[in-house]
N, C-alpha and C positions, 0 to 999 in steps of 0.2 A: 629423425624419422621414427623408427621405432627403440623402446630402450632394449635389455639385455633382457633373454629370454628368461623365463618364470625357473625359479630354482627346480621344481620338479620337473620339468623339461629337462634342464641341463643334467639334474641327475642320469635321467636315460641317455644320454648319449656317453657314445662310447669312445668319442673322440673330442669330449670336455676339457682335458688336461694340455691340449694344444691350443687354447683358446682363452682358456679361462684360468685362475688362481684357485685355492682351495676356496676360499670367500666368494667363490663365483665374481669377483670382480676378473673385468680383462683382462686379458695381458695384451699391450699396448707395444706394438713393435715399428721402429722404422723400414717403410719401402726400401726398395733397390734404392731411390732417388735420395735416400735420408730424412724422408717426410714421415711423418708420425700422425698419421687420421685419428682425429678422435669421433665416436658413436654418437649421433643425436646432436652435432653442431650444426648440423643441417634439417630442413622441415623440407617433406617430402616435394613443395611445390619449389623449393629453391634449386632444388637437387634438379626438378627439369624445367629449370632455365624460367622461371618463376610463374608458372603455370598456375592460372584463376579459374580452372574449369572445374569446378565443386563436387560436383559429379564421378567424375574421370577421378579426380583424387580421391574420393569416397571411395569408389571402387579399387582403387590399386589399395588401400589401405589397407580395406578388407581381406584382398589376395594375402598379403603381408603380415598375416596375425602370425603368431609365432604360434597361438595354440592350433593344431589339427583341428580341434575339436568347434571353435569358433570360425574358423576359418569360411569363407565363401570357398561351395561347394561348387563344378563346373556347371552343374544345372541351374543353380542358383544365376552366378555371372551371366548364363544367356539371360 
């Protein structure tokens, strides 16, 4: 779906060290289940049950940016 947010994102946050390694790579943990998800093994349309609607995925895409700044505004989406 989408990759690891942009390094100067992750700098500002304040809760980076729970999530990420000093590399900004993940830290990859096992579920309660013992299951271990990895990031981006799935594309967004698989993830809802393999949805072709071009559109609708453009759009959820959009919602999805990691940057603020790029991101579809609520005015924008209507």
């Amino acid at each position: 779906m989408k990759d690891v947010p942009p390094a100067e994102l992750l700098d500002l946050s304040s809760r980076r060290n729970l999530f990420f390694n000093s590399d900004n790579s993940l830290i990859i943990v096992a579920n309660s289940k013992g299951r271990k998800r990895k990031p981006n093994s799935k594309t967004l349309a698989q993830i809802l049950n393999n949805c072709t609607d071009e559109p609708f995925l453009d759009f959820l895409s959009k919602c999805f940016d990691w940057d603020p700044v790029k991101r579809i505004t609520p005015l924008e989406a209507l």
